[in-house]
BAVEX-583115 format. One record per atom (N, C-alpha, C): residue in one letter; x, y, z. Coordinates in steps of 0.2 Angstrom, whole numbers, padded with zeros to 4 digits, always signed. Example, Ala and Ser with C-alpha at 12.3 -4.5 7.8 and 13.67 -1.06 7.14 Angstrom:
2
A+0066-0028+0039A+0062-0022+0039A+0066-0016+0039S+0064-0011+0035S+0068-0005+0036S+0064+0000+0039
//
This chain:
271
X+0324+0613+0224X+0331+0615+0224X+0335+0610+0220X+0340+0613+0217X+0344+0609+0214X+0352+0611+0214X+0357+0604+0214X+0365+0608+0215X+0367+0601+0213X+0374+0603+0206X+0378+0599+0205X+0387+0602+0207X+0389+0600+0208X+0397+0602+0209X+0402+0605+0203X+0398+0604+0196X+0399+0609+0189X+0396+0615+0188X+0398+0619+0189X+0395+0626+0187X+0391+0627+0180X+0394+0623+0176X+0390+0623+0168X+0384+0619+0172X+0382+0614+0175X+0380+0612+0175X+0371+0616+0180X+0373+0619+0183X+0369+0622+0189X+0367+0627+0185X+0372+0630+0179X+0371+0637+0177X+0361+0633+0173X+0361+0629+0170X+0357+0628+0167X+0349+0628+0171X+0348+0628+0175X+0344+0629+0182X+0341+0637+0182X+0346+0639+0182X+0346+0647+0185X+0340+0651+0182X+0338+0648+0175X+0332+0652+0173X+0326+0648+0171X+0327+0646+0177X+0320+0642+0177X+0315+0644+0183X+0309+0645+0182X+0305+0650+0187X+0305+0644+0191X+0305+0646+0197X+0302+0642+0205X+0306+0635+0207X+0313+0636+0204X+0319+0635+0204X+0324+0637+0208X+0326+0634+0214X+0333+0637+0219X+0339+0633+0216X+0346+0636+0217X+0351+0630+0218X+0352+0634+0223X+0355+0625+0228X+0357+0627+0236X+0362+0623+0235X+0366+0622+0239X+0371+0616+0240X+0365+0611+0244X+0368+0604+0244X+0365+0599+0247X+0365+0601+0256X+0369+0603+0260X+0367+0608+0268X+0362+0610+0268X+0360+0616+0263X+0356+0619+0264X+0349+0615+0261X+0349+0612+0256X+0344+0606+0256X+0340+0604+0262X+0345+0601+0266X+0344+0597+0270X+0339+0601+0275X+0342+0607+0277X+0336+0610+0282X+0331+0611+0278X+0329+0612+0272X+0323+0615+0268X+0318+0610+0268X+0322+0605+0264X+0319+0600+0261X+0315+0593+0264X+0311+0591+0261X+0307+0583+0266X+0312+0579+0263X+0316+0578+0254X+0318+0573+0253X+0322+0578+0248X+0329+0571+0249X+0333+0573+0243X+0335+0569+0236X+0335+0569+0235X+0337+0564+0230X+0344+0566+0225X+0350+0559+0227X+0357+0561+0225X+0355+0557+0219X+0358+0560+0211X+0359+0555+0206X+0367+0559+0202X+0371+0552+0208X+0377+0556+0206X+0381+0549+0205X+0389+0549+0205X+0392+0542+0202X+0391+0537+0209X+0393+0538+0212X+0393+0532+0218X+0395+0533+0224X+0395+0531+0229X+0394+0532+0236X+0399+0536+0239X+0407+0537+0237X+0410+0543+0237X+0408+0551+0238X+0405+0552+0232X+0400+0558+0230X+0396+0560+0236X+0392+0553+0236X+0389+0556+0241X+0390+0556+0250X+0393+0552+0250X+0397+0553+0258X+0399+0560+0259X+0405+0564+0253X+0406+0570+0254X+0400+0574+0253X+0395+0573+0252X+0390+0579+0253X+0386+0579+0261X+0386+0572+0263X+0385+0571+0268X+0390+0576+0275X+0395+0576+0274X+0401+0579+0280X+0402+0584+0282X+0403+0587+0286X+0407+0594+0287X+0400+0598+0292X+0403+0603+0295X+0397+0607+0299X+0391+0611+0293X+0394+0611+0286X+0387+0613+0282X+0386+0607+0277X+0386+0600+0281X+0384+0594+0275X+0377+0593+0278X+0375+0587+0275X+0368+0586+0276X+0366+0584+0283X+0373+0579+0286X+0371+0577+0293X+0370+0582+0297X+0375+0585+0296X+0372+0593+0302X+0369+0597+0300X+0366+0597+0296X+0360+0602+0295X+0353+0600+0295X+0350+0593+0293X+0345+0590+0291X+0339+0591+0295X+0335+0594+0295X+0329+0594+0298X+0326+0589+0299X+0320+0590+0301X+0317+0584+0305X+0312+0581+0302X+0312+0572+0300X+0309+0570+0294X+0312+0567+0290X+0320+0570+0286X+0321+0572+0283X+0324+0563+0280X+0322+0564+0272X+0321+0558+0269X+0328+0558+0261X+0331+0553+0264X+0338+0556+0257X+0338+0547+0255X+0337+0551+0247X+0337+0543+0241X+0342+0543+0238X+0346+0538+0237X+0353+0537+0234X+0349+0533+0225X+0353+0535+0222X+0352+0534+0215X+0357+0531+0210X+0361+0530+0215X+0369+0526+0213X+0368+0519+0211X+0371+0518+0208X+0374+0509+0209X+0378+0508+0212X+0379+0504+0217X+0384+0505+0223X+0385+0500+0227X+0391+0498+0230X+0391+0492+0235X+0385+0493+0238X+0383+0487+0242X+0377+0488+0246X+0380+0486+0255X+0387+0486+0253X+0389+0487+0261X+0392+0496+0262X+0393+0497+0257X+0392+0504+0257X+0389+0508+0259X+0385+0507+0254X+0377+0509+0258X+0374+0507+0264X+0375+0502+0267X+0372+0501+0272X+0374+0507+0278X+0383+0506+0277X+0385+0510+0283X+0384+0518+0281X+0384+0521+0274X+0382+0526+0274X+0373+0529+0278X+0370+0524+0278X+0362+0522+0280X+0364+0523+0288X+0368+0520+0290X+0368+0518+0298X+0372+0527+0300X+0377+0530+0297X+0377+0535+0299X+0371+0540+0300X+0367+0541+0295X+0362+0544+0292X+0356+0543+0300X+0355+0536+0300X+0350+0536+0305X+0351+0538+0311X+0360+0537+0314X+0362+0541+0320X+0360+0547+0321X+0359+0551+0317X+0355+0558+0315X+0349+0559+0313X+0344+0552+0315X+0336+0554+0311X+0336+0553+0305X+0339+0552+0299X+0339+0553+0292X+0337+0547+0290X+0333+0546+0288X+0330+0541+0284X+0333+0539+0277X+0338+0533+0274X+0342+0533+0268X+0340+0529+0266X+0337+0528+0259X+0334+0524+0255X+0338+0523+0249X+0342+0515+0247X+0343+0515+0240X+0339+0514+0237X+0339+0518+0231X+0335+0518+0224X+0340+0515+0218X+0338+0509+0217X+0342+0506+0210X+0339+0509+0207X+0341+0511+0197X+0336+0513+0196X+0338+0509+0185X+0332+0507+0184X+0333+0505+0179X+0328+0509+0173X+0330+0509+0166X+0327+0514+0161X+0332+0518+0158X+0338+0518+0161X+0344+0522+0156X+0341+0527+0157X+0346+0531+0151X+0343+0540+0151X+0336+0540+0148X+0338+0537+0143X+0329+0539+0140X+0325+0538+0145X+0323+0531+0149X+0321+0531+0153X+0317+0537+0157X+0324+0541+0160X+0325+0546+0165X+0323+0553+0162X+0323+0553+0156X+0321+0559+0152X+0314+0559+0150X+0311+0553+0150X+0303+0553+0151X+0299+0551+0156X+0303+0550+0163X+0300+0549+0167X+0297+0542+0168X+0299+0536+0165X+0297+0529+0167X+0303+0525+0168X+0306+0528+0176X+0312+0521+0176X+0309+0519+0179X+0311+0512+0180X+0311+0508+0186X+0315+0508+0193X+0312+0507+0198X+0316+0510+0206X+0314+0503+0208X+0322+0500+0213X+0322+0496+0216X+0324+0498+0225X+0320+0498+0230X+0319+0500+0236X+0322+0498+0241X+0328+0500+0244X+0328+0497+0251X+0329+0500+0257X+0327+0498+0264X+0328+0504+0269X+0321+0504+0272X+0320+0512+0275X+0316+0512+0279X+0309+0512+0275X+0304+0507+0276X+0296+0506+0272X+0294+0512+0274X+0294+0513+0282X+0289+0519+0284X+0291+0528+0280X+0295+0526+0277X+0300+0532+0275X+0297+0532+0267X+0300+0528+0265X+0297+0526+0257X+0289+0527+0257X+0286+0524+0260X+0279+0524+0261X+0275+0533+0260X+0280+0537+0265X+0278+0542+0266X+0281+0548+0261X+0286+0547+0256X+0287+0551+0251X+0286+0547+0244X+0283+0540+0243X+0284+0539+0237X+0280+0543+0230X+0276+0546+0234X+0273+0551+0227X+0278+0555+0226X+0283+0557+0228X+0291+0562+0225X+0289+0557+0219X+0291+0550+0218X+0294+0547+0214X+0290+0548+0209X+0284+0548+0206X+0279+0548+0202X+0282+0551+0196X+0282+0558+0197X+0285+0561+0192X+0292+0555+0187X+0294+0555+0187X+0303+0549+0186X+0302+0543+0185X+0297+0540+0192X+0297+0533+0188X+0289+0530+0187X+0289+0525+0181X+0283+0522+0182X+0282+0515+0188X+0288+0515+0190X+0287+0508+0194X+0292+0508+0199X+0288+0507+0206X+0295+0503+0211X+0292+0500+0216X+0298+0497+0216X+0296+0489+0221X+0303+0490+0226X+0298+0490+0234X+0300+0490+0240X+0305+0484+0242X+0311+0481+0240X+0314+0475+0241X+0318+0472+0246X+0316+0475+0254X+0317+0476+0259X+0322+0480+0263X+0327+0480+0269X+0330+0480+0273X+0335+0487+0269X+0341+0491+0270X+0345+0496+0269X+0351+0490+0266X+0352+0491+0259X+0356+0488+0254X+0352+0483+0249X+0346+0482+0251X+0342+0478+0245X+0342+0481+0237X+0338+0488+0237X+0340+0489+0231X+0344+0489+0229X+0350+0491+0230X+0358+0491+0227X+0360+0484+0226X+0358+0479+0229X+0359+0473+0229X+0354+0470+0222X+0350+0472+0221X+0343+0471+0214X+0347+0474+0209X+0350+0480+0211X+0353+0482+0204X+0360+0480+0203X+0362+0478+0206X+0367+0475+0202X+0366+0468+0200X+0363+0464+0202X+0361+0457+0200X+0357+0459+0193X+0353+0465+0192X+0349+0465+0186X+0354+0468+0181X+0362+0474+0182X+0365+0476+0179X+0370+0469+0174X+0371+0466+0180X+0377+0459+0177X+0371+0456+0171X+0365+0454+0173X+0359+0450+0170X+0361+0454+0163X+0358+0460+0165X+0356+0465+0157X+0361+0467+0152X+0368+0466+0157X+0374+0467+0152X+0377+0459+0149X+0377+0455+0154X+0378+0447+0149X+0373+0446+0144X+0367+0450+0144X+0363+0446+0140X+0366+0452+0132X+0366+0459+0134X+0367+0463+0127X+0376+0458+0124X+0381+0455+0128X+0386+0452+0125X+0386+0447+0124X+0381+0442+0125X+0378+0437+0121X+0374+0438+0114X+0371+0444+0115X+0369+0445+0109X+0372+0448+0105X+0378+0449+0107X+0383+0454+0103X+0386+0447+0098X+0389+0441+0104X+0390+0435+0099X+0387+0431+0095X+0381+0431+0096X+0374+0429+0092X+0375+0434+0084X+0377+0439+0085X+0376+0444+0079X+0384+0442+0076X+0388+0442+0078X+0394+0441+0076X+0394+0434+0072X+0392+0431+0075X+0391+0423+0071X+0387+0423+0067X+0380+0426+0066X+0377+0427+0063X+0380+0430+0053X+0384+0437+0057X+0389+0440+0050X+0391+0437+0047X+0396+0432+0052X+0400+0427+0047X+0398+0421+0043X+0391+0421+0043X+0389+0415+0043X+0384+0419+0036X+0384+0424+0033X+0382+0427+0030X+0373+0431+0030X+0372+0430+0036X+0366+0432+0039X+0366+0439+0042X+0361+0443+0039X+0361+0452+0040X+0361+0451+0046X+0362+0456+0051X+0361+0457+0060X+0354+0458+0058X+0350+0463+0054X+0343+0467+0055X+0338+0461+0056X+0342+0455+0052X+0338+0452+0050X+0335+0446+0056X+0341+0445+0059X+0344+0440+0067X+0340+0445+0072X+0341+0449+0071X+0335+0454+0079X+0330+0454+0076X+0327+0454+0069X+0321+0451+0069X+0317+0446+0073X+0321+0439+0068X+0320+0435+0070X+0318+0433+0080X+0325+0437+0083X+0325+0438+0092X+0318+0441+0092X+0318+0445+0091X+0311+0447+0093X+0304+0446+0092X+0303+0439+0089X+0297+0439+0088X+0300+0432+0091X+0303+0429+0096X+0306+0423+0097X+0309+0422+0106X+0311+0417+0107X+0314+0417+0114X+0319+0419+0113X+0322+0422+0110X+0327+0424+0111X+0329+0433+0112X+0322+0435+0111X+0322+0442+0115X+0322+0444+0119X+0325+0451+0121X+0327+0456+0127X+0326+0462+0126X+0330+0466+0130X+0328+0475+0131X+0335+0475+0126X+0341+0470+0124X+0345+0471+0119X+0344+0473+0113X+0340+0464+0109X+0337+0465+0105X+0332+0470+0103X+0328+0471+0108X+0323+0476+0105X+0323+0484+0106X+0330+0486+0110X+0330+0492+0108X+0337+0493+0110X+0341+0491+0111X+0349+0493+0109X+0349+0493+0103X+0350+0484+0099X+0351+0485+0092X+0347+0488+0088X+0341+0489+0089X+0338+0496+0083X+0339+0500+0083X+0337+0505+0089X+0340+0509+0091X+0347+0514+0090X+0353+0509+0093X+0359+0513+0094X+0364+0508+0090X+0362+0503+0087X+0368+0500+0083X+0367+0499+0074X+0361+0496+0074X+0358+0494+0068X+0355+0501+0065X+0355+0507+0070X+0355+0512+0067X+0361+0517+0064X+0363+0514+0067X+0374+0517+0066X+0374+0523+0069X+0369+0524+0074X+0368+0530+0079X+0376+0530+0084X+0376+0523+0086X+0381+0522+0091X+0380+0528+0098X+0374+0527+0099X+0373+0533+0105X+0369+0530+0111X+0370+0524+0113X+0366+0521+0120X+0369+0526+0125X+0372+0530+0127X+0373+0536+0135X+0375+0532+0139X+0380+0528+0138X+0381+0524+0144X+0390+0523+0141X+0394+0525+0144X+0402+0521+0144X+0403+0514+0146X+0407+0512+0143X+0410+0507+0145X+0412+0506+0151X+0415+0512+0153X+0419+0512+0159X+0410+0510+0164X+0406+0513+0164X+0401+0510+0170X+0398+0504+0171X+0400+0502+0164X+0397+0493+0161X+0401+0487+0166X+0411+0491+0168X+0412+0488+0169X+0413+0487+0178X+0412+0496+0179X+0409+0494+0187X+0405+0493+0190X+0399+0492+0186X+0394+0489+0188X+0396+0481+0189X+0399+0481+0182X+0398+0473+0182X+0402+0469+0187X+0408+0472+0191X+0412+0472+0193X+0410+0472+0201X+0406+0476+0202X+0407+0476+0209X+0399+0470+0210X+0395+0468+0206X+0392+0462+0205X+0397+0456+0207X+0401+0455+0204X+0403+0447+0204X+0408+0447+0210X+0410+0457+0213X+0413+0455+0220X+0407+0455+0226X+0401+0454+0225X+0393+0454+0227X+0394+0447+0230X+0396+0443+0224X+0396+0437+0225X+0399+0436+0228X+0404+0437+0227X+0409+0434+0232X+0408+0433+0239X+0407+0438+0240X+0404+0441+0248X+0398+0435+0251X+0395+0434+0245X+0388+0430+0247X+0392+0421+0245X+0398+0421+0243X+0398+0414+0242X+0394+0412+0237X+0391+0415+0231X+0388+0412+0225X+0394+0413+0219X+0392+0406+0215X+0397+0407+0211X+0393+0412+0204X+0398+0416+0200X+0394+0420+0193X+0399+0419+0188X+0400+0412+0187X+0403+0412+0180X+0402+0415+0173X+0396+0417+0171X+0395+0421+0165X+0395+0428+0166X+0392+0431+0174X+0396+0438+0174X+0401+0438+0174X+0406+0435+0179X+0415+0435+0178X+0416+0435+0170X+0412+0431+0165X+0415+0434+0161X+0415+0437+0157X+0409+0442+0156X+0407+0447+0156X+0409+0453+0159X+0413+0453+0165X+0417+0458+0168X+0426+0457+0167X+0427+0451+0164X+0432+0451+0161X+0433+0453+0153X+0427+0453+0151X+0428+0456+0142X+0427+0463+0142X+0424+0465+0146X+0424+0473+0148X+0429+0476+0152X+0435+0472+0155X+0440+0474+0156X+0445+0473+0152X+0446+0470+0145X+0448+0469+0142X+0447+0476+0137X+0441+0478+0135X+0437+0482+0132X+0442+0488+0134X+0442+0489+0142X+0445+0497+0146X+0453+0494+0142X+0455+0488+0143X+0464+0490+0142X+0464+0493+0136X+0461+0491+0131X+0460+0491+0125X+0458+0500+0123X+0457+0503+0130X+0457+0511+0125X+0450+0513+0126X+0443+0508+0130X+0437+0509+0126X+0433+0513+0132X+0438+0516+0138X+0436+0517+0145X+0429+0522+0145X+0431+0527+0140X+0425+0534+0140X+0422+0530+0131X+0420+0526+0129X+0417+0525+0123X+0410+0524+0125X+0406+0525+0120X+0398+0524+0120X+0398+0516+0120X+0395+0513+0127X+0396+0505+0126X+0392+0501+0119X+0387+0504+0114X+0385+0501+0109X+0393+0498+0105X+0398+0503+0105X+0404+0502+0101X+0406+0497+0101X+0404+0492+0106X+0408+0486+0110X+0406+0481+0105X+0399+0482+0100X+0398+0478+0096X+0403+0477+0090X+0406+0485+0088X+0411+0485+0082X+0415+0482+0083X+0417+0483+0092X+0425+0480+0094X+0425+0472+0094X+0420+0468+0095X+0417+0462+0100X+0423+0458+0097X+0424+0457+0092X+0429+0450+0087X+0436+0451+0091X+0440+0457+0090X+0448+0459+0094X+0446+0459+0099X+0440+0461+0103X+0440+0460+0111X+0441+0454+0112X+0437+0448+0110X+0436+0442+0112X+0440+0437+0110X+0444+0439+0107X+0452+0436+0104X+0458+0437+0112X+0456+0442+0115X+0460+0443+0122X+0457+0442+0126X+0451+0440+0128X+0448+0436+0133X+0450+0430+0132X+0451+0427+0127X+0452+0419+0124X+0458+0418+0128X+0464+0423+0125X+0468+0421+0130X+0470+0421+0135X+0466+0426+0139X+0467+0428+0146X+0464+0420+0150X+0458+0417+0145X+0454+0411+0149X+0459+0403+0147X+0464+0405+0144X+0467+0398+0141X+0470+0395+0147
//
């Protein structure tokens, strides 16, 4: 079964053999597991409510995976209603981007009930090549935003690496060479910039705008935890600059072209 809140969206389903759309209710009685991959815990709370949402309908069993990137106090209390009801909520952080998810090898990071994960992780087979159980209801959420802040400092540090490099009259092709056969490689170097920048494709599937909630609700992660994250803050500070700037629905590889004016307003905002 399958159901998104877009009718273009759902239409594309319709003719496909051994294919239902239901709404997520009717899911719930059907179904052993669901799986939401929608923007963030909002989304899903509403699918959860009302006399035909998933609380009131859910069968017995019934296993629901969260696929958001999402506060993990959010999550947790959306979990603690869930289980009032028998429902077993597992967050799934989930790493690989679209490509990733188009071929079937993201990575999933696990939190919530073991007995629950244990007994549907073959659903996941198909989608991912790997996932690791990281404990308690708000672990995963908590792994993925620690690995989103990691993965995004590291693509704007290489952004500055490359900008320094140009001015210094040295090719980019030639600098992500070098990264990549060097310590200084990442999942940036080795497939952002070929890929979506160095290709002038400019098509990584990712906005800025989620670079910056991601990164964003990371460093208020922190807070919560009493850890300092001076490189993500500032990293969630250039990408807030980025949004004033106009760049809110842009493909985030563009960040590269922008990187010089951006960080000209960072400079001052940190004087």
């Amino acid at each position: 079964m399958v159901w998104d809140v877009a009718p273009a969206a759902r239409a594309a389903f319709s003719v496909m053999t051994g294919v239902e759309i239901a709404p997520p209710g009717e899911m719930a009685a059907t179904c052993n597991a669901i799986f939401f991959v929608v923007s963030a815990t909002p989304e899903i709370a509403s699918c959860l409510e009302g006399k035909d949402g998933v609380l009131a309908r859910a069968g017995e069993g019934l296993v629901v995976y969260d696929f958001t990137t999402s506060d993990p106090v959010a999550t947790r209390e959306l979990a603690a209603r869930a289980a009032a009801r028998g429902i077993a909520y597992l967050d799934a952080g989930m790493s690989g981007g679209a490509t990733g998810a188009d071929a079937g090898t993201l990575t999933l990071m696990i939190g919530g009930d073991k007995a629950a994960f244990e007994r549907t992780r073959t659903f996941l087979d198909p989608i991912a090549d790997r996932t690791f159980y990281l404990g308690s209801s708000g672990a995963g959420h908590t792994m993925k935003l620690i690995h989103n802040m990691v993965c995004h400092t590291i693509f704007l540090a290489t952004c500055e690496g490359g900008r320094m490099a140009e001015t210094a009259g040295i090719d980019l092709a030639a600098m992500i060479d070098v990264f990549n056969v060097s310590n200084a490689r990442s999942y940036a170097s080795e497939v952002r910039f070929p890929k979506h920048i160095l290709s002038g494709k400019w098509d990584a599937r990712s906005r800025v705008y989620n670079l910056r909630k991601d990164v964003s609700m990371a460093v208020g992660l922190a807070g919560t935890l009493d850890t300092k994250v001076p490189l993500g803050t500032v990293t969630r500070d250039f990408l807030d600059v980025a949004i004033a700037q106009g760049m809110t629905d842009t493909d985030y590889s563009r960040l590269y072209e922008r990187f010089d004016e951006i960080v000209v307003e960072v400079g001052k905002n940190h004087k």
